[in-house]
N, C-alpha and C positions, 0 to 999 in steps of 0.2 A: 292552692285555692284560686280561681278564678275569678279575676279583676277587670270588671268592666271599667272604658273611660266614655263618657258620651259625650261626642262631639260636638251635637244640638245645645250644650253645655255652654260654652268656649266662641268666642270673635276670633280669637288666635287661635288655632290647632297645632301650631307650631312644636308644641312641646310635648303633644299627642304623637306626633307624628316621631320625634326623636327617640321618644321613647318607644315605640311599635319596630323602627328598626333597627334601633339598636337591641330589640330582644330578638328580632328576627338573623342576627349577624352573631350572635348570639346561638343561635341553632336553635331557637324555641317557635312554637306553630303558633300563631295568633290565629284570630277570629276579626274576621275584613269584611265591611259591605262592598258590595259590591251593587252594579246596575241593574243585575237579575236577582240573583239571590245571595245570602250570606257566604261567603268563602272560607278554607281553612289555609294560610300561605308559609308558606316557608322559603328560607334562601337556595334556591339552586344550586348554589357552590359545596351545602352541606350534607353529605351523605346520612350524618346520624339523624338530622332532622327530619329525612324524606324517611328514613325508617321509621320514624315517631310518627308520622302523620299517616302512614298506611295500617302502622298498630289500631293509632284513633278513630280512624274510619271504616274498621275491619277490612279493605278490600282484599280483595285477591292478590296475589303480588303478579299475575299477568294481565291485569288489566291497568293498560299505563293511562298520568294524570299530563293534565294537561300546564303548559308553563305561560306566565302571563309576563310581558315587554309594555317599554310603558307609552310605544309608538308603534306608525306603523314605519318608519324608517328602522328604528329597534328590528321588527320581525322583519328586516330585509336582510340582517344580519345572519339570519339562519333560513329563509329563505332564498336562498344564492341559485342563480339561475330559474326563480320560480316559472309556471306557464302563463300564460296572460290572462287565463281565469283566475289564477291566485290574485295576479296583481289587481286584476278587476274587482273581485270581492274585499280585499284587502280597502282599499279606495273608496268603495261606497258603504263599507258596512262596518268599519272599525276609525273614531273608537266606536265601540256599539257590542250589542248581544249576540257576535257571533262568537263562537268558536270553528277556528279553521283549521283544518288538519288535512296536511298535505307533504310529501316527501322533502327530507332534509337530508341526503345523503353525499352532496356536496363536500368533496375536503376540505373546501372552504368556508363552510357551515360554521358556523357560533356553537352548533351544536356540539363539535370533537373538541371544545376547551371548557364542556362540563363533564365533573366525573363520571369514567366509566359507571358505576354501580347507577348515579342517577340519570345517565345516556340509557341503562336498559329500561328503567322505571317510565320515563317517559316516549320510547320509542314502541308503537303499534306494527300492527301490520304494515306490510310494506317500504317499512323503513318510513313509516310517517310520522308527524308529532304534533299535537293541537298546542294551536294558539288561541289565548285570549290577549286582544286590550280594549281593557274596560273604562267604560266613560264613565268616570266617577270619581272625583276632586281628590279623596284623601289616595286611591292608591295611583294616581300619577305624583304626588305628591312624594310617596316611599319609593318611589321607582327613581325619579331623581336623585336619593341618597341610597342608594345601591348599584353595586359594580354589576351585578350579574340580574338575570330574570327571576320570578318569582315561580316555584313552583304552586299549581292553585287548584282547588279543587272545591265543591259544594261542603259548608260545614252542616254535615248531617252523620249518622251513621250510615253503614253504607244497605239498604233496605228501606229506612225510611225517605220519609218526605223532605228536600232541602228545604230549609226555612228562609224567610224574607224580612224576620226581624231578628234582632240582639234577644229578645225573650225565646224564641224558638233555637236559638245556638243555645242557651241557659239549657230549656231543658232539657235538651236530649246531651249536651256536653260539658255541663257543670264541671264536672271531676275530671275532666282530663287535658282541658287549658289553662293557660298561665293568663291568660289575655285576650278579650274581646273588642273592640270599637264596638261605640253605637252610635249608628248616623241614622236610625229610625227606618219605616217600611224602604225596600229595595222599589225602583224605578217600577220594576218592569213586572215585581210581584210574580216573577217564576223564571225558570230556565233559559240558559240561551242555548240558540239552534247550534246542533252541530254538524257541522257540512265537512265531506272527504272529496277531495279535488286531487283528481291524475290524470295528467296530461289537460285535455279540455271535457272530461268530464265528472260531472258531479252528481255525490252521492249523499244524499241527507241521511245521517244518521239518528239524527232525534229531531222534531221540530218545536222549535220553543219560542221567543219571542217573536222570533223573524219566520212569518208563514211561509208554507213553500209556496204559493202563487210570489208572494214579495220576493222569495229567492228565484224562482223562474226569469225576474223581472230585471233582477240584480247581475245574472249573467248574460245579458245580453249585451254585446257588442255595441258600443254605439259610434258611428263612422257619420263624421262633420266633411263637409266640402264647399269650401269658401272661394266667392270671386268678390267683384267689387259693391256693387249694387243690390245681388241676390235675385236680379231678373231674367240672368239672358244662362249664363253658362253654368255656374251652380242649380239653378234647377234642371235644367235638362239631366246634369251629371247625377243628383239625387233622385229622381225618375228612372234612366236608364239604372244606376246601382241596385234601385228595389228590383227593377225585374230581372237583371243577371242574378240575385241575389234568388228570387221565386225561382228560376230554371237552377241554380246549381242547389240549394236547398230544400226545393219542393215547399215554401213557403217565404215571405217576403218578412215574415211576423217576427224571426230569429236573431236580427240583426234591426236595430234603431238607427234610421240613415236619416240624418240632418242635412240644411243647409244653410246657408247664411252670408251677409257680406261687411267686408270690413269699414266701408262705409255706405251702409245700407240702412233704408228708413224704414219704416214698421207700416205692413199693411199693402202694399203693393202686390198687382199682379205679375207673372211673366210676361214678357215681352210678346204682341201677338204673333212675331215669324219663329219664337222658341214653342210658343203652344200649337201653333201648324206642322213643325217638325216633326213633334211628341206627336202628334196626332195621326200623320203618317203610320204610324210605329204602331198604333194601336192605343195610346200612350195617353195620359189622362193630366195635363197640367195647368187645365183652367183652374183650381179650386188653391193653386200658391197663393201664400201672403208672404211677402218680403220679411228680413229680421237681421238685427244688424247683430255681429257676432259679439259674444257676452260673456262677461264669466260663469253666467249657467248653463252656457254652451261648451265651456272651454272644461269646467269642473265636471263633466260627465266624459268626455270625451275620450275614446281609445285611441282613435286615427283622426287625423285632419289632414285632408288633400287640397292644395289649394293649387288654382290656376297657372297663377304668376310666380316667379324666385320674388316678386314684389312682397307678395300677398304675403307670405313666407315671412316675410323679412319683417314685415309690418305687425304679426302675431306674436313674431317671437322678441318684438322691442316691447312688447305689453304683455308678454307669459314667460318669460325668457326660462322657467324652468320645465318648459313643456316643448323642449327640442328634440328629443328623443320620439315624438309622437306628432308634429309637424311635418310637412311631407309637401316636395309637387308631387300633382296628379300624374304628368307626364316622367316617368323614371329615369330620363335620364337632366333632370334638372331642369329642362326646357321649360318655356312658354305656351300657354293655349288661349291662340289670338280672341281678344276679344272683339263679337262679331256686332256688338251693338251700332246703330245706324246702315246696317250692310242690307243684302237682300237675303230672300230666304234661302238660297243657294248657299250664302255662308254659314248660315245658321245649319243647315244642312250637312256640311265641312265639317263643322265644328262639332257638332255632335258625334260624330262619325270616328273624330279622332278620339273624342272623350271616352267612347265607348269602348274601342280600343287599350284604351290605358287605362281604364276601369276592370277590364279584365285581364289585364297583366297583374295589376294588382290584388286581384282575389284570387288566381294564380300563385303568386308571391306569399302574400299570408299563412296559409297552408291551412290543411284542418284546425290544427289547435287555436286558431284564431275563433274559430267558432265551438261554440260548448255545446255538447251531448243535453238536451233534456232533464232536467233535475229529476234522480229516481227517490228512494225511499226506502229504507230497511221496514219503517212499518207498515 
């Protein structure tokens, strides 16, 4: 017979929660809110349970479910070696209503220390396997009192409608749970997107919370380049990047190129011998406003080039876990002088080199640094 506990109930869920995993360690399938819709979870490490939850859901036995982690460091674990669109979606869109599905075939994967029976259940095509982590209090809460991932899937039959409250899991799965949560309507009141990523491209396979215009938007690149001020040699550099970026691209729109400085004030223009350069060039950089570099700069960011080993050094005593994605412009470590107070001849130098080590670096990145177009199965 199936026992609801409601959570809306309770200040403490404390005892909600003990109880949900110890039946889930237990090998029994609950019924979990989740941010989109009602889920049906079970322990990953349990093969008999994963067979109980494909009975309940009728599905097909080749079409694999997906496993939910209760981080995104968690899904670094079995994403091992992922491509930089993984980790870019990963980043801006979990926790949240994606599901990602992308290859785990690493022998260093999380994935080869779950049983073979439920490695087939949850492994798709091309050796791929969907994640969720979901933003939603009670199940990061059971994920910290379990060893292994949650296998997860919509609590529905499989043909019907997934439901979004505890009364919609009722009726259509009365008789065949031990055990529901109820934390009332779901966030997002329907599905989450599911997107397939290989190599730098993506493939929407359902679209559900997250549109595909927002996913369009979600893989884009975003490349920061910081000097001091944000007047003289970072905008030239963010200038020149859009339009190597428009000739190797055939659009400048693919790639979100910042700039900024680390002690830089809000609202300034370029310096007028850097917007005579650019102008030279065909180059359009009257319309800059200065911006001092922020954590809403730093929290989007894929690449940051900066001028100086200063600048560099100066980022990384204020981000310090953002070293891996800090960078000089110039590759082999060096300096690019800054020309402020000089004449336009230096400004003119200076550019010249920028542009140079702007495109070693797009060079360097390679294709997969850039993502194919978001396509669609529908």
């Amino acid at each position: 017979m199936l026992k609801t506990l409601d959570l809306r109930a309770t200040d403490d869920p404390r005892d909600i929660i003990h109880r949900t995993v110890q039946a889930l360690v237990e090998g029994e399938v609950v019924g979990v809110p989740t941010d989109t819709v009602y889920g049906l979870a079970v322990d990953a490490l349990s093969e008999t349970a994963i067979e109980e939850l494909f009975r309940i859901k009728g599905r097909p036995a080749n079409v694999p479910l997906a496993i939910s982690v209760g981080s995104r460091d968690a899904a670094e674990d079995f994403l091992c070696e992922s491509s930089p669109l993984v980790r870019r979606l990963s980043y801006r869109c979990w926790p949240g209503p994606l599901t990602l599905v992308a290859p785990c075939d690493s022998p260093t994967s999380a994935v080869t220390q779950l049983p073979a029976p439920v490695r087939q259940r949850i492994t798709g095509d091309f050796g791929c396997v969907g994640f969720r982590v979901v933003d939603h209090r009670v199940m990061a809460h059971i994920h910290r009192f379990l060893s292994g991932p949650l296998v997860l899937t919509s609590a529905n039959v499989s043909g019907h409608t997934p439901p979004t409250t505890a009364e919609g899991v009722e009726a259509q799965l009365t008789d065949s749970l031990p055990l529901l949560l109820d934390d009332g309507p779901t966030r997002y009141g329907g599905a989450s997107t599911v997107a397939r990523v290989q190599g730098n491209r993506l493939e929407i396979l359902r679209e559900g919370a997250i549109e595909r215009a927002a996913m369009n938007q979600f893989v884009k690149p975003v490349i920061v380049i910081v000097c001091t001020g944000n007047t003289c040699r970072s905008p030239m550099a963010e200038t020149l990047l859009r339009e190597q970026l428009r000739q190797k691209l055939g659009s400048e729109d693919a790639v979100r190129v910042l700039s900024a400085g680390v002690a830089a004030g809000v609202g300034s223009g370029a310096s007028p011998q850097a917007v005579e350069v650019m102008g030279s060039r065909d180059l359009d950089l009257t319309g800059h406003s200065s911006r001092p570099l922020d954590d809403a700069v730093m929290n989007v960011a894929d690449l940051i080039l900066t001028m100086t080993r200063g600048h560099r050094a100066a980022i990384l005593a204020a981000w310090p876990n953002m070293q891996e994605r800090v960078h000089t412009l110039r590759r082999d470590g060096g300096d690019i002088t800054d020309p402020v107070g000089m004449p336009v001849e230096c400004y003119q130098s200076c550019s010249e080199q920028i542009d140079q080590e702007l495109s070693a670096w797009l060079e360097a990145l390679g294709d997969d640094f850039f993502p194919v177009n978001a396509s669609s199965k529908e």
